[in-house]
TIDRENLO-133785 format. One line per field, with one value per residue (C-alpha): residue number from 1; residue in one letter; z, y, x. Coordinates in nm, 2 decimals. Example, Ala and Ser with C-alpha at 12.3 -4.5 7.8 and 13.67 -1.06 7.14 Angstrom:
BEGIN
n = c(1|2) $
res = c(a|s) $
pz = c(0.78|0.71) $
py = c(-0.45|-0.11) $
px = c(1.23|1.37) $
***
This chain:
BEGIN
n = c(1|2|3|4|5|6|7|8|9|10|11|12|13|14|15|16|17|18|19|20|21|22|23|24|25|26|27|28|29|30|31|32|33|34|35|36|37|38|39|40|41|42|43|44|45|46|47|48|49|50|51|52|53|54|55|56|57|58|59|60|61|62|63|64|65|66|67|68|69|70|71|72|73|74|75|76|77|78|79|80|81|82|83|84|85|86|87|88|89|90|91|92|93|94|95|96|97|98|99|100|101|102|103|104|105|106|107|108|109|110|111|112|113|114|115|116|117|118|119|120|121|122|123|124|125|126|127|128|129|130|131|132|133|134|135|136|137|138|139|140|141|142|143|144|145|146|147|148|149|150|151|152|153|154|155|156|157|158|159|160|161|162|163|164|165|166|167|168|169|170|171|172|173|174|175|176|177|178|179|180|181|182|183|184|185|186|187|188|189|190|191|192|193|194|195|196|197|198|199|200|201|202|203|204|205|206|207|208|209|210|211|212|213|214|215|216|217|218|219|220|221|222|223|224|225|226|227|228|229|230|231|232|233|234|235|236|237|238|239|240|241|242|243|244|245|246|247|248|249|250|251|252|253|254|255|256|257|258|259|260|261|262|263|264|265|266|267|268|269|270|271|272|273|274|275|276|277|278|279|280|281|282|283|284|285|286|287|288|289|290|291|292|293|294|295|296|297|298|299|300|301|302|303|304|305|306|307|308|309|310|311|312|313|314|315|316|317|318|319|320|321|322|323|324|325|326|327|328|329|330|331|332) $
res = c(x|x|x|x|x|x|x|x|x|x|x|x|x|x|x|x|x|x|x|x|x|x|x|x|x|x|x|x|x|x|x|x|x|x|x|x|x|x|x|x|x|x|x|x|x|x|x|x|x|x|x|x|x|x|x|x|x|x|x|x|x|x|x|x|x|x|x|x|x|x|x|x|x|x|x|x|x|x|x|x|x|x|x|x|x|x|x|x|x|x|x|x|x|x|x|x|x|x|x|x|x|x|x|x|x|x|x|x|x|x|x|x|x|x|x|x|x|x|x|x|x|x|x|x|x|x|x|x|x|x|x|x|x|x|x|x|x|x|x|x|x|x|x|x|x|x|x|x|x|x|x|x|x|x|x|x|x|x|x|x|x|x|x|x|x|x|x|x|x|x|x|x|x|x|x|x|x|x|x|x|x|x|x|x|x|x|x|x|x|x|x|x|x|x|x|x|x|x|x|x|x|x|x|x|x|x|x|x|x|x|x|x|x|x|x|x|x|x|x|x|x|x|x|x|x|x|x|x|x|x|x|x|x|x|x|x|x|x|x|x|x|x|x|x|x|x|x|x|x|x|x|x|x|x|x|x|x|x|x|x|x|x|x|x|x|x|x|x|x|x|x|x|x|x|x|x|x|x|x|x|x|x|x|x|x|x|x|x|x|x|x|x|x|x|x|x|x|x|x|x|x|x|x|x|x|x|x|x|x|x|x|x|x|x|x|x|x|x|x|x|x|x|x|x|x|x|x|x|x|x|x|x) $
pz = c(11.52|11.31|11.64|11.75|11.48|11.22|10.84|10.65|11.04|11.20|11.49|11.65|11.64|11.92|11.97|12.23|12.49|12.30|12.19|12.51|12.85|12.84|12.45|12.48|12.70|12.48|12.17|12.42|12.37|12.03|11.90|11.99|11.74|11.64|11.84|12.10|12.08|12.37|12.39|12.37|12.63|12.61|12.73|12.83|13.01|13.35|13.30|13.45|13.35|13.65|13.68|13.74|13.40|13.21|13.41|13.40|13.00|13.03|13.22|12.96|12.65|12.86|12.62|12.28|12.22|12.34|12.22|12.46|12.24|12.31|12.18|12.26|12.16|12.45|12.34|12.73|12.85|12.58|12.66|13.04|13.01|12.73|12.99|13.24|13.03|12.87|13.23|13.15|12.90|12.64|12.22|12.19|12.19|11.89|11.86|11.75|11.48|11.31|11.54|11.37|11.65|11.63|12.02|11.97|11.65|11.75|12.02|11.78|11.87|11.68|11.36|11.43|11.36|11.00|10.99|11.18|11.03|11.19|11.55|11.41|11.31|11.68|11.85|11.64|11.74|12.08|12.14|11.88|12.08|12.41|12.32|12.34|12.26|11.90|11.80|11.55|11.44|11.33|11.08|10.80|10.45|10.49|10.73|10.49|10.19|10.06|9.92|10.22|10.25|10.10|10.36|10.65|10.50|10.49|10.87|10.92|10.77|10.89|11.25|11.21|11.35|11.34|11.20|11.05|11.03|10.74|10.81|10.42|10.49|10.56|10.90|10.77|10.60|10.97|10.90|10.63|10.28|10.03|10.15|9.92|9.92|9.68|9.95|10.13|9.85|9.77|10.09|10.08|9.74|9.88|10.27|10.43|10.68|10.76|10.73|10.85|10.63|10.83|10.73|10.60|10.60|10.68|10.53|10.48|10.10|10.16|10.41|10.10|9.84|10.06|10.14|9.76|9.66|9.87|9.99|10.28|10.61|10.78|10.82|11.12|11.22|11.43|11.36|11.12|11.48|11.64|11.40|11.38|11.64|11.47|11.18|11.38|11.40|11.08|10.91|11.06|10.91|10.56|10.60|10.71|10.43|10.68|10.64|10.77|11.04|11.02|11.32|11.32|11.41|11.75|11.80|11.75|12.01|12.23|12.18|12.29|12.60|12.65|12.53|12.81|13.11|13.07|13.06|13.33|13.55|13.44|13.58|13.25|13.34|13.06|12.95|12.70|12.51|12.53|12.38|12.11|11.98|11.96|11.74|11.51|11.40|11.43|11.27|10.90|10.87|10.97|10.78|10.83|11.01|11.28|11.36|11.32|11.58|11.81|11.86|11.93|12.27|12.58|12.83|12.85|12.87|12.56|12.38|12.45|12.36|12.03|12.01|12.01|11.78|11.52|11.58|11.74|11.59|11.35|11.28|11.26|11.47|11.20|10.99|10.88|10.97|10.75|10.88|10.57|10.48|10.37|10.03|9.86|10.07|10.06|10.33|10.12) $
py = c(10.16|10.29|10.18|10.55|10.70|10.88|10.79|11.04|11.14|11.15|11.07|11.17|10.92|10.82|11.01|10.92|11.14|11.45|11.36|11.22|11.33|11.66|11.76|11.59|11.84|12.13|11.98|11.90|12.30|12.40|12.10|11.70|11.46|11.18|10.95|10.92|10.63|10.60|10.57|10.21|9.98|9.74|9.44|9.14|8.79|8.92|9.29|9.39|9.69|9.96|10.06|10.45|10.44|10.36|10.60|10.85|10.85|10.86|11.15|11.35|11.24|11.37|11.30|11.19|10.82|10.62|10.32|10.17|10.06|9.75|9.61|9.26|8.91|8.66|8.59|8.53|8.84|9.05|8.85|8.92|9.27|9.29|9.19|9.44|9.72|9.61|9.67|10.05|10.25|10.29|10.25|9.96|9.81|9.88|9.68|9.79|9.60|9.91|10.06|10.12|10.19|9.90|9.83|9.74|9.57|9.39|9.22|9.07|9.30|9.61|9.63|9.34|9.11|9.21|8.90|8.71|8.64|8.28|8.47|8.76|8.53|8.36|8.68|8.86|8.55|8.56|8.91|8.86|8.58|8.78|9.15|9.15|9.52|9.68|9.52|9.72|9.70|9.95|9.81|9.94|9.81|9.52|9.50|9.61|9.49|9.50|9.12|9.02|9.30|9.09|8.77|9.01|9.13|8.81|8.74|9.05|8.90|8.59|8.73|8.94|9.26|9.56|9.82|9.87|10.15|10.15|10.42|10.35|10.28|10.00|9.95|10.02|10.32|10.47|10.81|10.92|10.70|10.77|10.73|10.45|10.53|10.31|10.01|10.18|10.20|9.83|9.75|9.92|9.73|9.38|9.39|9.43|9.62|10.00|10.11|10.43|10.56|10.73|10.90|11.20|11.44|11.82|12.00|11.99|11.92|11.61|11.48|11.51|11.37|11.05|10.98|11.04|10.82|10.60|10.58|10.46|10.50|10.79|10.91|10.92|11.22|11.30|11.56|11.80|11.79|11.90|12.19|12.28|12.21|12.36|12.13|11.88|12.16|12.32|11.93|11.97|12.32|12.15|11.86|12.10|12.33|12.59|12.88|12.74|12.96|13.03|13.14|13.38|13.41|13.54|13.21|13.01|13.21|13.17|12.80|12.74|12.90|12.67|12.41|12.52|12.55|12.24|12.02|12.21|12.10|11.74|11.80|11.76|11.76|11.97|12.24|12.41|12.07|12.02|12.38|12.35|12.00|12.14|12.39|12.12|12.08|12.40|12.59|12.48|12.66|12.99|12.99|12.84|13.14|13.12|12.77|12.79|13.07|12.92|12.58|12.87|12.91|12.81|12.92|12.93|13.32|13.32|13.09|13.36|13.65|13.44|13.36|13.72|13.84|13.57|13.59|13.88|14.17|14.36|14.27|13.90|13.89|13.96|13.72|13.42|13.04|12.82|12.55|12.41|12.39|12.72|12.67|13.05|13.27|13.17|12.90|12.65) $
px = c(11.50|11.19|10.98|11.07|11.24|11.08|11.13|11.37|11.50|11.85|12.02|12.30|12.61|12.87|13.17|13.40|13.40|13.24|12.87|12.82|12.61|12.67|12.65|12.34|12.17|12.31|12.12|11.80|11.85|11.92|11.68|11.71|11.82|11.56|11.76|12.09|12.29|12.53|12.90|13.01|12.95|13.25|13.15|13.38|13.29|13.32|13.21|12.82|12.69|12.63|12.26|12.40|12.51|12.21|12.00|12.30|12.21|11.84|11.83|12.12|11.86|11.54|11.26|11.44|11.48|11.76|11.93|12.24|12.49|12.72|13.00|13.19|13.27|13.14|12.80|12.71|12.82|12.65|12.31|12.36|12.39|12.16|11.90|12.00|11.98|11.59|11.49|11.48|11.27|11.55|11.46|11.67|12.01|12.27|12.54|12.89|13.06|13.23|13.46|13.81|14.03|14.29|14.31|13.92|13.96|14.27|14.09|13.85|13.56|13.41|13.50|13.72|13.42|13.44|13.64|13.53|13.18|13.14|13.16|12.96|12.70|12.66|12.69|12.38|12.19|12.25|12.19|11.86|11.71|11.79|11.64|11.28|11.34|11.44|11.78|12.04|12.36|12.60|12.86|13.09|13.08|13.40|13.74|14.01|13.82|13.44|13.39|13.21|12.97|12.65|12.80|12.75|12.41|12.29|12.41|12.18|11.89|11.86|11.88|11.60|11.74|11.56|11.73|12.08|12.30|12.61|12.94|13.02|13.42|13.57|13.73|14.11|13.95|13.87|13.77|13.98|13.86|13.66|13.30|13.08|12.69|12.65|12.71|12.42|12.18|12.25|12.19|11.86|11.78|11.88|11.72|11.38|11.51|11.54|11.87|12.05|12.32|12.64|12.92|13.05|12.73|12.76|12.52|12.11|12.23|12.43|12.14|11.90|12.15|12.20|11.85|11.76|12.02|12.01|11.63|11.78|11.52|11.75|12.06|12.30|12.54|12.79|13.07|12.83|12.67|12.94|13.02|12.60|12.42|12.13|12.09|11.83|11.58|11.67|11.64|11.27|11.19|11.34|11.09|10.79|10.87|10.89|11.18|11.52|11.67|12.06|12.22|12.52|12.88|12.77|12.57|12.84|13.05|12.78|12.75|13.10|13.05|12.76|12.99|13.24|12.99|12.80|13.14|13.26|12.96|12.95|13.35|13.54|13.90|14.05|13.84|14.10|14.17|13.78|13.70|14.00|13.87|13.48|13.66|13.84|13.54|13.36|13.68|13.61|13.31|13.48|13.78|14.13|14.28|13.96|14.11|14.47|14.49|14.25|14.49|14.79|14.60|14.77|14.50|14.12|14.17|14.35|14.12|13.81|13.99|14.07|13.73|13.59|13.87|13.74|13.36|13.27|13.50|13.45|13.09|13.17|12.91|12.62|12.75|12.56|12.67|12.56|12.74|12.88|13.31|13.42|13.60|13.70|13.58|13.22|13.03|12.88) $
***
């Protein structure tokens, strides 16, 4: 990954269906990421990748890098479409052995190859001696336990690949356990290879506490992203030592309705449900009441005269988002 992304930079993670496409072109916006990976390309022994696709997700990321991530277990099918997708002027190819969703992992793909290293190990090396391009891999630290973490390291190694990217949980952990930097900072002391750290950053602080602790290469986001679209560009100003700028309350109102009118042209079926889980994430760094009465809406109407009420009124407006988790009464 560090043949286009910069040391110390960040890129913006999968998330099904929301930092996708369209949220792509509302950060091209507010400030591009270092790098777009793209949803998941599940790949299976008779599945061929559609052209459209790729050049679907070129044209979303514009000029920031793009790595087309794929996920599988036939080590054919991966190297077919592996070769279909180096035809186009992505960053690389990351492949997905992380994912905790159990009907992925079930089927022995995603985070299912956590154990599974003997199939992990001829699938890396398929895909290795196939990509001429940049190849990473984004893992988590074990399947339900950490003892193989060094095993799948050294799996890593051997193949050669380019770059790796850590969510510090395990795969049972999914979203929800207690995140272990430390896994990331020994991989950084035991490889010769960049590595990415993901998981659980929100704020410019945690960015610099992982990278100091860590001295991993970069670090990978994907919900703080959601909640602050800003903090790409305000990351930069940090690193330039230039003044950080802080949007307000009225910024975030009208980043939803950005939010709300790029889905709606790239024909997202349920706007409300769309709007209502951007603010599942968004909510936390408003207060509890913003986002409890904001999932009480029933119509998109409703929602924006919510939205107002909770941003807008009463000088909310003025008011400085910092983009961190309000804890008493103060945005850290």
């Amino acid at each position: 990954m560090t043949h286009s992304f910069p040391q110390h930079g960040i890129a913006l993670a999968p998330m099904r269906h929301l930092t996708q496409g369209p949220f792509w072109q509302i950060l091209n916006q507010y400030g591009a990421p270092d790098a777009y990976v793209s949803e998941f390309v599940r790949v299976h022994k008779n599945f061929t990748l559609n052209p459209r696709q790729i050049e679907d997700n070129l044209a979303y990321a514009d000029k920031c890098p793009l790595w087309i991530q794929l996920m599988g277990n036939d080590p054919n099918a991966l190297l077919r479409n592996a070769e279909i997708v180096q035809k186009y002027p992505i960053a690389g190819i990351d492949f997905n052995v992380g994912c905790p969703v159990p009907k992925i992992y079930k089927k022995q793909t995603g985070g299912g190859l956590l154990r599974n290293l003997p199939l992990l190990k001829i699938l890396i090396g398929s895909l290795r001696a196939g990509c001429s391009k940049p190849l990473s891999v984004k893992m988590r630290i074990g399947f339900e336990h950490t003892e193989n973490f060094e095993k799948i390291l050294d799996i890593l190694c051997e193949a050669q690949v380019d770059c790796i990217t850590i969510h510090a949980r395990t795969v049972k952990d999914r979203y929800e356990g207690q995140i272990r930097y430390d896994f990331v900072r020994r991989a950084v002391e035991k490889l010769p290879i960049p590595i990415i750290a993901n998981g659980d950053m929100n704020t410019l602080d945690d960015i610099k506490h992982v990278l100091s602790f860590t001295r991993c290469w970069g670090t990978m986001l994907g919900r703080a992203a959601i909640r602050n679209p800003w903090i790409f560009s305000q990351w930069r100003s940090h690193s330039k030592g230039d003044p950080i700028d802080y949007p307000r309350y009225k910024h975030v109102f009208e980043y939803l309705q950005q939010v709300d009118k790029t889905f709606k042209l790239n024909r997202n079926a349920d706007p409300l449900g769309l709007l209502k889980n951007f603010c599942k994430y968004i909510g936390p760094a408003i207060d509890g009441d913003f986002l409890k009465q904001i999932l009480k809406s029933s119509t998109e109407f409703e929602f924006w005269i919510r939205c107002e009420q909770g941003l807008l009124k009463g000088g909310q407006g003025e008011k400085v988002f910092r983009g961190g988790v309000v804890r008493t009464g103060e945005i850290l």
